[in-house]
N, C-alpha and C positions, 0 to 999 in steps of 0.2 A: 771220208768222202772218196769215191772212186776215181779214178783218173779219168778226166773227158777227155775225148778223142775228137781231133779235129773235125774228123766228116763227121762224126754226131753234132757236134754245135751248127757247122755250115748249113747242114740238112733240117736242122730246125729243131731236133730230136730232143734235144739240151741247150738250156736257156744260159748265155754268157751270163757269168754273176757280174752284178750290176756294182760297181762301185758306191759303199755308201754316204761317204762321203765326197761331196760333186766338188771337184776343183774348180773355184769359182777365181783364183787368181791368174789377172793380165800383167803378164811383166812390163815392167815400161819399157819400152824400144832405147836405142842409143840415143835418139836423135832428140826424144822428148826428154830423157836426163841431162843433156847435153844444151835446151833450150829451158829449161830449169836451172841449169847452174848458171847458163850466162844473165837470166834474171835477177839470180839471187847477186850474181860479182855485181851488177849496176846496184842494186836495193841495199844489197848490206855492205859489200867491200869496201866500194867507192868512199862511200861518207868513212868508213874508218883512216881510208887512208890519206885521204883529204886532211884527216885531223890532225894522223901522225904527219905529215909529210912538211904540212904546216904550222902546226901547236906546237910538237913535241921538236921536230928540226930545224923549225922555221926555213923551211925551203927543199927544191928538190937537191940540193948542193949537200949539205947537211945530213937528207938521208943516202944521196952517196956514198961520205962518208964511211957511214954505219948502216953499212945495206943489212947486214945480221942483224943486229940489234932491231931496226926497222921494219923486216918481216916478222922478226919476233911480236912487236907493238901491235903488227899487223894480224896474224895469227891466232894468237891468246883471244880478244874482244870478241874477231870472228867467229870461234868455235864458241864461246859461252854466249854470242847472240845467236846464234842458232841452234844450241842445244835447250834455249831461252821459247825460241817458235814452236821446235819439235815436241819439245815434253807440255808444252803450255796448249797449243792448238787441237781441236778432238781430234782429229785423223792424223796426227804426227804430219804436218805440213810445216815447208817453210813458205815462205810469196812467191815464190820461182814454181815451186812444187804444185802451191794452190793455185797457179794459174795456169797450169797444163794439166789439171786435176789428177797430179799424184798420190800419193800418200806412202808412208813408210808404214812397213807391218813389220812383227814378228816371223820367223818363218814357222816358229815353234805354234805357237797361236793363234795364229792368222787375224792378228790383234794389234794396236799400236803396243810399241814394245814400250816396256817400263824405263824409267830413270836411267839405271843407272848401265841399261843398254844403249841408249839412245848417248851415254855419253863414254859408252866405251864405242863406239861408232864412228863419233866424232873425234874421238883421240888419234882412232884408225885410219880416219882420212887423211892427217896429215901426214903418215907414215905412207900411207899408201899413192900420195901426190911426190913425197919423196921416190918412194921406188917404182912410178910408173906402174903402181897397181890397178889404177884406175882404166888402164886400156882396157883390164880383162872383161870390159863388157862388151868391147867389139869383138871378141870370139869366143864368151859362150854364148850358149843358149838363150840362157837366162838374164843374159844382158846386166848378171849383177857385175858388179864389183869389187875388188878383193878387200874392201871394209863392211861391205856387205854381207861377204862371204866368213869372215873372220865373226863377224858381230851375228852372225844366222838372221839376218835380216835381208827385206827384200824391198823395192822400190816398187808400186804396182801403179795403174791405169785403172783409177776409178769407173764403176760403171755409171753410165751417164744418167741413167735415172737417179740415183743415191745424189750424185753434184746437182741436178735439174731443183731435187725435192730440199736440198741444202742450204739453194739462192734465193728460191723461195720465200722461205719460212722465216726469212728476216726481215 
Protein backbone atom coordinates (compact mmCIF):
# COMPACT_ATOMS: atom_id res chain seq x y z
CA UNK A 1 0.00 0.00 0.00
CA UNK A 2 1.31 3.38 -0.91
CA UNK A 3 2.02 6.09 1.63
CA UNK A 4 -1.03 8.65 1.75
CA UNK A 5 -0.38 12.06 1.87
CA UNK A 6 -2.03 14.25 4.10
CA UNK A 7 -3.55 16.74 1.33
CA UNK A 8 -4.78 13.57 -0.52
CA UNK A 9 -6.85 12.34 2.46
CA UNK A 10 -7.89 16.16 3.53
CA UNK A 11 -8.89 16.86 -0.20
CA UNK A 12 -11.15 13.94 -0.31
CA UNK A 13 -8.88 12.12 -2.89
CA UNK A 14 -8.20 9.13 -0.36
CA UNK A 15 -10.51 7.62 1.99
CA UNK A 16 -9.03 7.41 5.93
CA UNK A 17 -9.14 3.54 6.43
CA UNK A 18 -11.84 3.15 8.62
CA UNK A 19 -11.02 1.22 11.81
CA UNK A 20 -12.51 -2.24 11.95
CA UNK A 21 -12.90 -2.81 14.90
CA UNK A 22 -15.10 0.31 16.58
CA UNK A 23 -14.05 0.83 20.21
CA UNK A 24 -17.14 0.66 21.83
CA UNK A 25 -15.47 0.86 25.45
CA UNK A 26 -16.35 3.90 28.16
CA UNK A 27 -13.91 3.98 30.94
CA UNK A 28 -15.50 4.69 34.21
CA UNK A 29 -14.57 8.14 35.37
CA UNK A 30 -12.84 8.41 38.94
CA UNK A 31 -15.80 9.54 40.62
CA UNK A 32 -18.14 6.53 39.41
CA UNK A 33 -15.33 3.86 40.65
CA UNK A 34 -14.99 5.97 43.68
CA UNK A 35 -19.12 5.97 44.17
CA UNK A 36 -19.00 2.08 43.62
CA UNK A 37 -16.37 1.44 46.08
CA UNK A 38 -17.98 3.45 48.83
CA UNK A 39 -21.28 1.10 48.01
CA UNK A 40 -19.55 -1.77 48.00
CA UNK A 41 -17.57 -0.73 51.90
CA UNK A 42 -21.33 -0.07 53.27
CA UNK A 43 -22.74 -3.60 51.34
CA UNK A 44 -20.06 -5.85 52.01
CA UNK A 45 -17.19 -4.39 54.53
CA UNK A 46 -19.48 -3.12 57.17
CA UNK A 47 -21.40 -6.53 57.97
CA UNK A 48 -17.70 -8.16 57.88
CA UNK A 49 -16.42 -6.04 60.20
CA UNK A 50 -19.37 -5.72 62.45
CA UNK A 51 -18.67 -9.59 62.80
CA UNK A 52 -15.10 -9.58 63.36
CA UNK A 53 -15.11 -6.53 65.65
CA UNK A 54 -17.80 -8.22 67.58
CA UNK A 55 -17.81 -12.35 67.24
CA UNK A 56 -14.22 -12.68 66.73
CA UNK A 57 -13.03 -9.62 69.53
CA UNK A 58 -15.87 -9.02 71.24
CA UNK A 59 -15.46 -5.43 71.14
CA UNK A 60 -13.82 -2.55 69.56
CA UNK A 61 -11.14 -2.76 72.54
CA UNK A 62 -10.07 -6.27 71.59
CA UNK A 63 -9.52 -5.43 67.92
CA UNK A 64 -7.39 -2.63 69.11
CA UNK A 65 -5.43 -4.91 70.45
CA UNK A 66 -4.93 -6.87 67.31
CA UNK A 67 -5.36 -4.32 64.71
CA UNK A 68 -3.20 -6.80 62.36
CA UNK A 69 -4.72 -9.79 63.05
CA UNK A 70 -8.10 -7.90 62.57
CA UNK A 71 -7.64 -6.35 59.24
CA UNK A 72 -6.37 -9.58 58.37
CA UNK A 73 -10.09 -11.24 59.45
CA UNK A 74 -11.25 -8.21 57.61
CA UNK A 75 -9.55 -8.67 54.27
CA UNK A 76 -9.38 -12.47 53.47
CA UNK A 77 -13.82 -12.73 53.74
CA UNK A 78 -13.64 -9.49 51.61
CA UNK A 79 -11.79 -10.32 48.75
CA UNK A 80 -13.49 -14.08 48.44
CA UNK A 81 -16.96 -12.17 48.76
CA UNK A 82 -16.25 -10.27 46.05
CA UNK A 83 -14.31 -12.37 43.95
CA UNK A 84 -17.77 -14.56 44.84
CA UNK A 85 -20.07 -11.42 42.95
CA UNK A 86 -17.46 -10.84 40.10
CA UNK A 87 -16.98 -14.42 38.59
CA UNK A 88 -20.77 -15.37 39.66
CA UNK A 89 -22.76 -12.12 38.24
CA UNK A 90 -23.01 -12.15 33.97
CA UNK A 91 -21.21 -8.77 33.45
CA UNK A 92 -18.55 -9.30 36.29
CA UNK A 93 -20.45 -6.78 38.67
CA UNK A 94 -20.24 -6.41 42.21
CA UNK A 95 -23.59 -4.11 44.12
CA UNK A 96 -21.50 -0.96 44.24
CA UNK A 97 -20.49 -1.69 40.40
CA UNK A 98 -24.20 -2.78 39.48
CA UNK A 99 -25.53 0.21 40.78
CA UNK A 100 -23.62 2.74 38.82
CA UNK A 101 -23.86 0.35 35.93
CA UNK A 102 -20.24 -0.81 35.75
CA UNK A 103 -18.88 -3.88 34.67
CA UNK A 104 -15.37 -5.32 34.81
CA UNK A 105 -14.01 -6.59 31.24
CA UNK A 106 -10.90 -8.09 29.99
CA UNK A 107 -8.88 -5.79 28.23
CA UNK A 108 -7.71 -8.77 26.19
CA UNK A 109 -11.34 -9.64 25.16
CA UNK A 110 -13.42 -7.15 25.65
CA UNK A 111 -15.25 -9.94 27.70
CA UNK A 112 -15.87 -10.54 31.60
CA UNK A 113 -12.51 -11.90 32.38
CA UNK A 114 -12.21 -15.58 33.44
CA UNK A 115 -11.59 -17.05 37.20
CA UNK A 116 -8.77 -16.98 37.69
CA UNK A 117 -8.14 -13.22 36.44
CA UNK A 118 -10.90 -11.83 38.31
CA UNK A 119 -8.92 -13.37 41.29
CA UNK A 120 -5.51 -12.41 40.51
CA UNK A 121 -7.23 -8.82 40.39
CA UNK A 122 -8.33 -9.20 43.67
CA UNK A 123 -5.27 -10.24 45.21
CA UNK A 124 -3.78 -7.08 43.44
CA UNK A 125 -6.00 -4.81 45.01
CA UNK A 126 -4.85 -5.26 48.28
CA UNK A 127 -1.14 -4.80 47.25
CA UNK A 128 -2.25 -2.02 45.51
CA UNK A 129 -4.39 -0.30 48.64
CA UNK A 130 -1.03 -0.94 50.27
CA UNK A 131 1.08 0.96 47.87
CA UNK A 132 -1.35 3.64 46.98
CA UNK A 133 -1.80 2.27 43.61
CA UNK A 134 -4.97 2.97 43.48
CA UNK A 135 -4.52 6.84 43.01
CA UNK A 136 -3.19 5.95 39.56
CA UNK A 137 -6.69 6.43 38.21
CA UNK A 138 -6.80 10.17 39.02
CA UNK A 139 -3.88 10.66 36.49
CA UNK A 140 -4.35 8.52 33.69
CA UNK A 141 -6.44 8.43 31.09
CA UNK A 142 -7.92 5.68 31.59
CA UNK A 143 -8.85 6.09 35.02
CA UNK A 144 -7.71 2.48 35.56
CA UNK A 145 -5.82 1.30 38.29
CA UNK A 146 -2.68 -0.13 39.04
CA UNK A 147 -4.61 -3.73 39.66
CA UNK A 148 -6.25 -3.04 36.74
CA UNK A 149 -3.31 -2.30 34.98
CA UNK A 150 -1.37 -5.31 36.38
CA UNK A 151 -4.45 -7.81 35.89
CA UNK A 152 -5.13 -6.20 31.94
CA UNK A 153 -8.46 -5.45 33.01
CA UNK A 154 -10.50 -2.41 32.78
CA UNK A 155 -13.47 -1.08 34.80
CA UNK A 156 -16.18 0.30 31.92
CA UNK A 157 -19.62 2.39 31.85
CA UNK A 158 -22.29 0.29 30.60
CA UNK A 159 -24.17 1.55 27.57
CA UNK A 160 -27.46 2.40 28.82
CA UNK A 161 -29.45 0.58 26.42
CA UNK A 162 -27.70 -2.96 27.35
CA UNK A 163 -28.64 -1.87 31.48
CA UNK A 164 -32.31 -0.34 30.33
CA UNK A 165 -32.91 -3.97 28.30
CA UNK A 166 -31.18 -5.81 31.45
CA UNK A 167 -33.92 -4.46 34.17
CA UNK A 168 -36.33 -5.20 32.12
CA UNK A 169 -36.35 -8.63 31.15
CA UNK A 170 -36.64 -9.62 34.82
Amino acid sequence: MAKQRFRDIKRGRIKKEQNKKAKTIFNASATERIKAFITDSFLLTMPIMYIVFYAVFSGREGFAEHKMLGWIYILIPLVVVQIIFLSRSKLGQTPGMKAYDLALISIKTQKKPSFAVIVLRQLLSIFSLITFGWMSMFFLKSHRTLHDILSSTALIRLPQESTKASKHSK
